[in-house]
N, C-alpha and C positions, 0 to 999 in steps of 0.2 A: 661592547656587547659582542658573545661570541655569535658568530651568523650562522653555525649552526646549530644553535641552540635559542633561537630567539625570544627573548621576552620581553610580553608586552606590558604597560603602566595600567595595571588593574584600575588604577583612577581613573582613566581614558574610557573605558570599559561602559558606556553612555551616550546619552545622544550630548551634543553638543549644545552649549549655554546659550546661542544664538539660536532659532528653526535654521535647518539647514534648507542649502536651496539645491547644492550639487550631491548628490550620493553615486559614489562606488563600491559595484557589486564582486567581489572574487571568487570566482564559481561559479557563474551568472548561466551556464549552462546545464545545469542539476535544474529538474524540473521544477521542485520548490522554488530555486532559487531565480529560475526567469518568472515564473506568475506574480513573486515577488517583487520583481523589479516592473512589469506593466502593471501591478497595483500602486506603486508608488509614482510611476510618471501619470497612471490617472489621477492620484492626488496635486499635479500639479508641479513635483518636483524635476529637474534636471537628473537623468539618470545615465549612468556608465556602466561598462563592464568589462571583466576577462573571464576566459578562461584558458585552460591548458591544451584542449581540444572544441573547437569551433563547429559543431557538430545537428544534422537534425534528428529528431524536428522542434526545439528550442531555438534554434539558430535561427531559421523559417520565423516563427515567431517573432522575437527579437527583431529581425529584418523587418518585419510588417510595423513594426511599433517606432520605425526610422530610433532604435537604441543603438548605440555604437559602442561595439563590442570589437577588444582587443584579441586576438589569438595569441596566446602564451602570455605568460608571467613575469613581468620587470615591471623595475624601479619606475620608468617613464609612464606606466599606465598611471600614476598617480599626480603625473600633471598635465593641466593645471590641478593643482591640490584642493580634493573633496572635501568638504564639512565633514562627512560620516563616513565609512567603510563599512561595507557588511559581509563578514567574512562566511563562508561557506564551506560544508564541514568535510569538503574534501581536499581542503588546503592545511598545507602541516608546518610547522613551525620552520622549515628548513627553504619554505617558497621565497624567492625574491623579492616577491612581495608582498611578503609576511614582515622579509626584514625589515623592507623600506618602509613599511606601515608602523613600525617601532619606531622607526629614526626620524620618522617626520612627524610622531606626536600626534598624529590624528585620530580623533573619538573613534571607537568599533563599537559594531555589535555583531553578535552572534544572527544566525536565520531567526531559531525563534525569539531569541532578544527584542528583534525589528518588527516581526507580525505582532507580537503582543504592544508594543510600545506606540505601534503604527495605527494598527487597525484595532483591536480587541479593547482598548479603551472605551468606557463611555457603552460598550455592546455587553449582551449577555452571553459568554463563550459557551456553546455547546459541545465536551473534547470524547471521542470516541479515541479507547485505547482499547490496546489484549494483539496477544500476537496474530491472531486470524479475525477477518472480517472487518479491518476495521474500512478500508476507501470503499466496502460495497456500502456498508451501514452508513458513511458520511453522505454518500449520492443517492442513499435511499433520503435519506431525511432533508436534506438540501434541498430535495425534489418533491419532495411531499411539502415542507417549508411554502414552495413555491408557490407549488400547487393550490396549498391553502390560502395563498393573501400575504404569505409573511412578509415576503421583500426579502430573504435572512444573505449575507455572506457569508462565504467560505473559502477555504481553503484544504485543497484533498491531493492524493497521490494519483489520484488517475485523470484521465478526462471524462468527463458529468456527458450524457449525449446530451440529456436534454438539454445544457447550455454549450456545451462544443467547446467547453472549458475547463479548466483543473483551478479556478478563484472566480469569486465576484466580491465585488463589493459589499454590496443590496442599501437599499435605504431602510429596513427593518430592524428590529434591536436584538436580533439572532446572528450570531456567528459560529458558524459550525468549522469543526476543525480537525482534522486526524492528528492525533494525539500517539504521538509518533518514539519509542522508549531508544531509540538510536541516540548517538553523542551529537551535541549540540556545536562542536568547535571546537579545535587544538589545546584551546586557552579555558573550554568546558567541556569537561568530559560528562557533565549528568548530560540526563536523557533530556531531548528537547520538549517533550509534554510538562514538563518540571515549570515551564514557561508561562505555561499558556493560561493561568487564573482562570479552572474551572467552575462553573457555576451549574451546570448539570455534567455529568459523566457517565459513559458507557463501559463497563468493561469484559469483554467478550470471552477473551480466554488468557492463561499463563502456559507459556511451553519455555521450555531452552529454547534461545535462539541464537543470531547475533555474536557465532563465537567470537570474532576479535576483538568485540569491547566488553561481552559478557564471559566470567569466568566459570559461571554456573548457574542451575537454577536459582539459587538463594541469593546470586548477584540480582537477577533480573526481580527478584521478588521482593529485595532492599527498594527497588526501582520505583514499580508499584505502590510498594507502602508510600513512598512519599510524595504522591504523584494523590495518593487517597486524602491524604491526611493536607492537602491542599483546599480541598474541598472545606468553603464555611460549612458552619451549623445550618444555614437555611439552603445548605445546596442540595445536591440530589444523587443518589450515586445507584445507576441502573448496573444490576451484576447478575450475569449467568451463574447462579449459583448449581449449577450442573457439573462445575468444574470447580475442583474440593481446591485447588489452591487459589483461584477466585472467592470461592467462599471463607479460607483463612483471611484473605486481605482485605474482601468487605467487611470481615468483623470490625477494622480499625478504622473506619470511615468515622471522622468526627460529626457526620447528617446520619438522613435517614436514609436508607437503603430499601430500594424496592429489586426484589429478585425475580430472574425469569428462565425459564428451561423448557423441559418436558414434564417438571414434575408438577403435580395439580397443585402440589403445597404454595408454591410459588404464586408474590401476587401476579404474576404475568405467566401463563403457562399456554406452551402450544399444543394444540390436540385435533385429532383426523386431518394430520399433513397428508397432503398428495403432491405426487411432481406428473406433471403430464409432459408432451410437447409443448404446451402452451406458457408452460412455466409452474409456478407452484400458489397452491389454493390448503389454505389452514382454519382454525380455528383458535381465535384468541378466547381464552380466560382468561376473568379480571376476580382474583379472589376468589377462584374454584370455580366460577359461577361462567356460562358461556355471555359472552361480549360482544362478537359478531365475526362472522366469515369471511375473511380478506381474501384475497388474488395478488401476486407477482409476479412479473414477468422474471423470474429468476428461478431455475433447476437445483432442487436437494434441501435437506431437510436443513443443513448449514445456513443455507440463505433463509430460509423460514423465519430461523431463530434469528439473526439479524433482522430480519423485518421486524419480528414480534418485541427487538430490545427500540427499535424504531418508534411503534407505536407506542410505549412505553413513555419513552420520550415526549414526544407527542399531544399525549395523555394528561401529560402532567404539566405540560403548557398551556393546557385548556383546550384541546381542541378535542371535538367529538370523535366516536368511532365513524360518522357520517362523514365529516369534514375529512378524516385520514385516510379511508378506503378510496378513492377515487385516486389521492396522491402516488398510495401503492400501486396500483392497478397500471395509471399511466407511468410508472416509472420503465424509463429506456435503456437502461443499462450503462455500464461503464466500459469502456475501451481497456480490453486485456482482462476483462473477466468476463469467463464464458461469452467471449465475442466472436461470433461467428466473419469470418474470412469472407468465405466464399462458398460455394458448392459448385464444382466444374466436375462432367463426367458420374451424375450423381455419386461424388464423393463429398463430402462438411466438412469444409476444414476451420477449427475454432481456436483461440487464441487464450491463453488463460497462465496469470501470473503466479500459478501455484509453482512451490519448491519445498517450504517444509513439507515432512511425510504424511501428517494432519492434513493440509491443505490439499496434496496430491492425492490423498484418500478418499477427503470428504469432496472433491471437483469431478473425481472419475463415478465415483457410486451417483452424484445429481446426472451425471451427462449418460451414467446407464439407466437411470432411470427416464429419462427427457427421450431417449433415441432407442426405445425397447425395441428387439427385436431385429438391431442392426448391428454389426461387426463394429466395437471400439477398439480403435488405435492411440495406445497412449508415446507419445513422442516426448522424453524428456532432456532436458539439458541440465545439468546441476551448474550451478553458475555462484552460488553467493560463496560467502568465508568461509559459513555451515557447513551447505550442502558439500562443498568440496573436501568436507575435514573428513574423518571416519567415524563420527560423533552418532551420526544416521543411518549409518550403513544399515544394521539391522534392524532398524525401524521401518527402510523405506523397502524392507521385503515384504511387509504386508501392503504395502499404501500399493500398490497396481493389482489388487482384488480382483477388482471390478473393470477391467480391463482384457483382450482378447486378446492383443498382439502388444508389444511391448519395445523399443524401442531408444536404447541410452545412448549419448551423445559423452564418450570419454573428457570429462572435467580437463580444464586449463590447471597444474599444477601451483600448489601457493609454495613459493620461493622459501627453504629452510626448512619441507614436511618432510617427513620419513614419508617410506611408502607404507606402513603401517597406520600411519595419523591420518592417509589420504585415503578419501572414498573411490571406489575402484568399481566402475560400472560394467568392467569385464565379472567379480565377483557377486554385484547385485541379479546379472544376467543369469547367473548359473544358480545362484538361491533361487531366484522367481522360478528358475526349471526345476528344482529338487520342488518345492514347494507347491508349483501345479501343473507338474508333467509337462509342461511346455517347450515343446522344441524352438517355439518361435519369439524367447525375451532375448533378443543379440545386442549388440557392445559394440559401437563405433567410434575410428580414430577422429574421425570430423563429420560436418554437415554435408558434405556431396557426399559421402557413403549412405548420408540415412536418405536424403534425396533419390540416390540410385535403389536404395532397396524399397522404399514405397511406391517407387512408380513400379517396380517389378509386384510390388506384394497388392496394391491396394486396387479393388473392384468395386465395382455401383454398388451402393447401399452403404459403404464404411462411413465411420464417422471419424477424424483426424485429430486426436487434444493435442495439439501443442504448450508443453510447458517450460516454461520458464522467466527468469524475471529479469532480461532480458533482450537483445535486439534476433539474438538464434540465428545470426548470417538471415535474416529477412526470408526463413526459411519457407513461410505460410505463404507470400507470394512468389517465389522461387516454384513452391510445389502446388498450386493452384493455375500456374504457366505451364510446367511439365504437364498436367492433367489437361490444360485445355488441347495442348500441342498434340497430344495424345488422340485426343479425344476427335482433331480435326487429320487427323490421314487413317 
């Protein structure tokens, strides 16, 4: 077997003939992949791990849960020798031990292979996909879930406040799940929602994304189709039909399809949204017809519609508009959307994992409407495959609108791009000024630049977006120090 080229026994490719009792995790530090591994040792199981980087706040975790976790990649993490392996999809055929996982013949599974095989048996998967919305809609409904009685499990990208966790178990027959179109593993390249045996679905929007394993849009839309077309006949497929290539791919849903937007057509439509400070207050239609006036604690007309594909959901599980509304209402938000930092020096500083131009759009217009009346500073970082390629560049000249001061963080170069192919936040700075007279959209080589220029530029009353998806050199506390430090001479 060439070792740089390793392959695995597609046969292996399963859980093991015996229940295993030891599992080893590779990757164990990817957030899925630790909630993962304390879901399994609360079933009971002995659990391992490595990864390549030993890092928090997974590691922290991991520590608390006494898991013993390897730092870096070898042959030796594999003894004494595991029942099962669960490979994690930022491990590539060329890891050590990847090879050694070939040579000693031991069952794999993929992440989502393990969640569904593990947990989602026996439950009724609830899977929330589409490139935007999907971890706020999974913590809205997880929470509401709660809220109502359900007991439900889940599994989501962020952490839930109301449980101070990103999984639970639950003893109810809901499991909810972000439904996630990324590649599943070296050895699977489909998306990992392909996995997960839908039995209701959300699907919120279709954009480009994902350029290193999407080649296009009709790649990601291949994705989708078959992610619908999973769905039984008695399952359920909730669709923003507001978005025409959503609307092309719910056509092929083999269920019924109930659609939700703006428009009254829709059996779910939302009408007289407001965002205040307080968060955001709508009106659900059920079939043209008004249904009842919900509240969220979540900013912009984006989050709305997330709630209203929530209710939806909801809805169609039995529960009343009585039963849901209290759900919404108390829901606490998620960690790294629209999370508020701090406020030192009366300045806000908020935390928020937008990076597509959609995202970065629809994040900045809710935070101008939530903080009327106060100076936004939008701070971004381009950080993913995408955002870094030149894919966006002109898209992301309109996404800082709604935005007063402006502020980029010069992209980490991807290895073998022209500079043509690569997004250039010196070039976005200068569009944003041809576009709205602004002397003040600048372009920095790193994080202590834009640190020095916000404590020069920012005065009581700003409000600070920090975006990106993410650690930003820990920039939110970094410049919430500078502000107090300030603030005390």
């Amino acid at each position: 077997m060439a070792h740089n080229n390793v392959l695995l026994t597609p046969t292996l490719n399963r859980l093991p003939a015996r229940p295993p009792r030891h599992i080893h995790l590779m990757g164990i530090c990817g957030t899925g992949m630790a909630a993962l591994a304390g879901m399994l040792q609360s079933r009971g199981f002995q659990v391992s791990g490595s990864d390549g980087q030993v890092y928090p706040p997974m590691s922290h975790f991991l520590e608390r849960l006494a898991i013993p976790v390897q730092s870096g990649y070898r042959r030796e993490n594999l003894e004494p020798r595991p029942d099962l392996v669960i490979v994690g999809n930022v491990i590539t055929r060329e890891n050590p031990e990847a090879i050694a996982l070939a040579e000693l013949a031991i069952p794999y599974l993929s992440f989502p292979q393990a969640l569904a095989e593990f947990f989602l048996v026996g439950k009724t998967p609830l899977v929330v996909t589409g490139t935007h919305g999907k971890t706020t809609s999974c913590s809205l409904l997880a929470s509401a879930l709660a809220d109502a009685g359900a007991d439900p499990g889940y599994m989501i990208g962020g952490i839930v406040s109301q449980f101070g966790s990103n999984f639970r178990l639950g003893g109810g027959r809901h499991f909810v799940i972000e439904g996630d179109e990324y590649d599943s593993a070296f050895f699977d390249k489909e998306s990992k929602f392909l996995h997960y045996r839908p039995q209701v679905a959300v699907l919120t929007s279709i954009e480009f994304d994902h350029a290193d394993i999407f080649a296009d849009l009709d790649a990601i839309k291949a994705a989708f189709s078959k992610f619908v077309r999973l769905l039984p006949a008695d399952g359920l497929l909730i669709a923003n039909l507001d978005d025409p290539v959503v609307a092309e791919i719910a056509a092929t849903a083999p269920c019924s399809v109930q659609g939700y937007g703006l428009d009254p057509a829709h059996h779910w439509a939302l009408a007289d949204q407001e965002t205040t400070g307080e968060g955001s207050r709508f009106t659900v239609l059920r079939q043209g017809r008004p249904w009842r006036r919900m509240a969220v604690k979540l900013a912009g007309r984006h989050n709305s519609l997330n709630s209203l594909a929530v209710v939806a959901v909801l809805a169609h599980l039995g529960f009343s508009a009585a039963q849901i509304a209290p759900g919404l209402a108390a829901f606490a938000g998620v960690k790294r959307r629209q999370e508020v930092r701090g406020e030192v020096a009366g300045v806000t500083v908020i935390d928020d994992f937008a990076h597509h131009p959609t995202a970065v759009r629809e994040t900045l217009a809710a935070l101008q409407a939530a903080y009327r009346g106060r100076r936004l500073v939008a701070v971004f970082e381009p950080r993913t495959n995408s955002s870094r390629r030149s894919i966006f560049q002109e898209q992301y000249a309109s996404a800082f609108d709604a935005a007063d001061l402006v502020l980029l963080r010069e992209p980490q170069p991807i290895a073998g791009l022209s500079a043509a192919q690569s997004f250039s936040s010196a070039r976005l700075a200068d569009d944003l000024g041809r576009r709205r007279g602004w002397p003040a959209a600048r372009a920095f080589a790193d994080t202590e630049a834009i640190l020095a220029a916000l404590n020069a530029d920012l005065r009581p009353g700003d409000v600070v977006a920090v975006l990106s998806n993410g650690g930003f050199d820990d920039i939110h506390c970094r410049l919430l120090a500078t502000l107090a430090e300030r603030e005390s001479t």
